[in-house]
N, C-alpha and C positions, 0 to 999 in steps of 0.2 A: 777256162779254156773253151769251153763249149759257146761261151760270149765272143768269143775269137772267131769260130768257125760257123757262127751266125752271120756275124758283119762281113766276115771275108772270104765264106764260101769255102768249100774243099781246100784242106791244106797238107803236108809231111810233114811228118815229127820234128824236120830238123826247120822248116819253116815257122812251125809255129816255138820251138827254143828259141828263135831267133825273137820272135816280136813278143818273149817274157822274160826274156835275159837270162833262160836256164839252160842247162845241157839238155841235150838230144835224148839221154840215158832218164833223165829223169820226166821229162814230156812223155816218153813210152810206158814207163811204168803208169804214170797216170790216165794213159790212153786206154791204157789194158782194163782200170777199173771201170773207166766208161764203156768199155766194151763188152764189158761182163753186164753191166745193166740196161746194155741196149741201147744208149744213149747216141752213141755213135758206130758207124761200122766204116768199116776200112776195103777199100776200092784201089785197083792198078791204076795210077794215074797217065792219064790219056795222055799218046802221044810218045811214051816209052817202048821200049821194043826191047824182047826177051833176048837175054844173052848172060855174061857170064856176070856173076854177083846177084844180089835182091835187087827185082825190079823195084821201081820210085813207090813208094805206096798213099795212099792220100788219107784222110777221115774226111767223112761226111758227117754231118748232125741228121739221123733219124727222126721221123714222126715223135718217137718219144720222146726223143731232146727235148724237140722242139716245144712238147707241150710242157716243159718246167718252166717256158717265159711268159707273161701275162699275154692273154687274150682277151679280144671283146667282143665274144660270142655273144656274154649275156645282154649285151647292150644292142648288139643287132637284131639279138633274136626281142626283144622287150620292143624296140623303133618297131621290128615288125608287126607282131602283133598289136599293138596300140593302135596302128593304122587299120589294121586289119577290124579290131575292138568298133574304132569310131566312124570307120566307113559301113561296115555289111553287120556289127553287132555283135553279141555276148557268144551267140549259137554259132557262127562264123569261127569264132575262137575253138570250140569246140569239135567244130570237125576237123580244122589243122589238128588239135591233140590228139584226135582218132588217130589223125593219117598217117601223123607221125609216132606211133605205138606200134602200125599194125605191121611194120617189121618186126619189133621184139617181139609182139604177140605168135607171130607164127615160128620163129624160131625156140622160142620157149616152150610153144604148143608140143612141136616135133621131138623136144628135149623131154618132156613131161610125158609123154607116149610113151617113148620107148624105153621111161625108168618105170614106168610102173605096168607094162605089158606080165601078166599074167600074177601079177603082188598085190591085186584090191585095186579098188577105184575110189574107195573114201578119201573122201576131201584132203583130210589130217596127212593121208598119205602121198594125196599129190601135192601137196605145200612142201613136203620133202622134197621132192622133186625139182619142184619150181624155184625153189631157194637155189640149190644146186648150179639151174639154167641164169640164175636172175646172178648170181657170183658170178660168173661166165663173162655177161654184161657189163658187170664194172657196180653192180649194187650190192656188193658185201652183204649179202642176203643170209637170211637161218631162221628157221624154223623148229617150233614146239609146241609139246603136247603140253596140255594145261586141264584142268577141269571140266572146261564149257565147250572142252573144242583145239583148238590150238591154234599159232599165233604166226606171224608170216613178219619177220624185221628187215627192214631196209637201213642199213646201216650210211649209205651213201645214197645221195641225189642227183644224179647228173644235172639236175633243171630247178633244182631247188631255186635259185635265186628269181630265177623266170614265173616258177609256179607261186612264189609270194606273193607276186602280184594278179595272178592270171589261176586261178584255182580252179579251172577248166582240164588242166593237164594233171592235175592230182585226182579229179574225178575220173579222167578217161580212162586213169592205170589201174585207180582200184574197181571199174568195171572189167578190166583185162585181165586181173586176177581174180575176181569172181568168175569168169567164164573159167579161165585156165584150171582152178579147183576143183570147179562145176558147181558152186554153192553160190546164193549170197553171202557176200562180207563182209564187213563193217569200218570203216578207216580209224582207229582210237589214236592218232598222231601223225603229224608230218614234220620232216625238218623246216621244207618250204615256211610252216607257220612258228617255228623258233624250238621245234623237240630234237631231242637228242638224236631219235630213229623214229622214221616212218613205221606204225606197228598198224597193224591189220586182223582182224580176229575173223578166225574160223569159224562157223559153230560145229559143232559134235552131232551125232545123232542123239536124240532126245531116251532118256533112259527107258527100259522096261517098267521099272517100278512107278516112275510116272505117268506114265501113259496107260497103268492101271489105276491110279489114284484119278487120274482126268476122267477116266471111264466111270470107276465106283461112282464119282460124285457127279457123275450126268445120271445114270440112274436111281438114284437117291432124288435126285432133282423130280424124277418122275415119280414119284410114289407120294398118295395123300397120308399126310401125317396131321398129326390131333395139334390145336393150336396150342402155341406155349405162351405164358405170360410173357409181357414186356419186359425187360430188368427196368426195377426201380419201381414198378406199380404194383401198392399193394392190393393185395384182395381181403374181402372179410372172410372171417372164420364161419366154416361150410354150416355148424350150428345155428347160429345168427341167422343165416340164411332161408333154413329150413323151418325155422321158428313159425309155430302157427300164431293166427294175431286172434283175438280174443274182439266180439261184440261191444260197441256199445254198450248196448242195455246191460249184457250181466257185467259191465265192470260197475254199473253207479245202480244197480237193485240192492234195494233194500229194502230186509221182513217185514212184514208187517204181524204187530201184535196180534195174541189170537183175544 
């Protein structure tokens, strides 16, 4: 149905029973599903004029219809940058992926602000946040805490198939989510390169405990200590050593008779 009202634009229920050979009764029931998921919405068809009965009513196919039928985004956006690639270079590429972030960068920015306004500033806790704003986007985003830090998933790519070839765009994002965090971050996976989710690590703040152990063993570093033998090399025994040596002469005298 929604292929019907691609090819032939705004139509009535009973127009479109007509060009599937079904009743009018059962086109509406299934208009009502599309209508429940947005696929289509329903408009006064122009040129009727209110009076007694239901005015004519029409469907349109919605933005979201529209986008269940193949598109070739990725292939104008690929034309494009290739040209862009082999006229002006690699770093040309890269500022298009800037420029083209630096909308979601500030909407996410504004999102990430005002969730974590007066609940900490650590990193861990604005990747909460961020996931949040980055779902929002259309990136099935989540975040977790984990050992070292915690973990920032991108469950969806919008540009995946584009960033496969152009990994300019995968760098731009995980520098926008190091600022967003406010930490450096690490990319441990992309879909772009064939993973299941984009996964991105956090670090943590570095423990108490070790950051006394770093310290002990800088001043231990500074302290003269007695040399240790090598492993593996033996030494003589300390008698040996100490052993006085005996002359010459009194080892070969000999008495003489009186």
């Amino acid at each position: 149905m929604t292929a019907l009202l691609l090819e032939h634009g705004p139509q009535t229920a009973s127009e479109l029973a007509g060009r599937l050979g079904v009743s009018p009764a059962a086109v509406r029931r299934h208009l009502d599903a599309l209508l429940g998921t947005g696929r289509v919405e329903e408009r006064q068809a122009p040129g009727t004029r209110r009076g007694r009965g239901r005015p004519a009513r029409q469907y349109h196919l919605t933005d979201v219809g529209r986008s269940t039928f193949p598109h070739a985004y990725d292939d104008l956006a690929l034309t494009a940058l290739r040209h862009i690639a082999s006229s002006q270079g690699p770093e040309a590429v890269r500022v298009v992926a800037e420029a083209q972030l630096s909308g979601l960068e500030q909407r996410c920015s504004t999102a990430v602000e005002q969730a974590t306004a007066g609940s900490g500033d650590a990193p861990v806790d604005r990747a909460q946040a961020l996931a949040t704003a980055l779902t929002a986007e259309g990136y099935a985003a989540a975040a977790s805490t984990i050992a070292g830090g915690g973990q920032l998933c991108q469950h969806h790519c919008p540009v995946a198939h584009v960033a496969a070839e152009f990994p300019q765009l995968c760098e731009a994002e995980t520098a926008v989510i190091g600022r967003l965090v406010g930490t450096h971050v690490q990319r441990l996976a992309t879909i772009a390169h064939g993973d299941g989710v984009c996964t991105t690590h956090i670090p943590g703040p570095r423990p108490a405990a070790a950051l006394r152990g770093v310290a002990g063993h800088t001043r231990a570093g500074n302290r003269t200590t007695s040399a240790r033998p090598v492993p593996g090399e033996s030494r003589a025994p300390r008698a040996a050593i100490a052993a006085p040596s005996t002359s010459p002469t009194q080892t070969h005298r000999e008495r003489t008779p009186a």
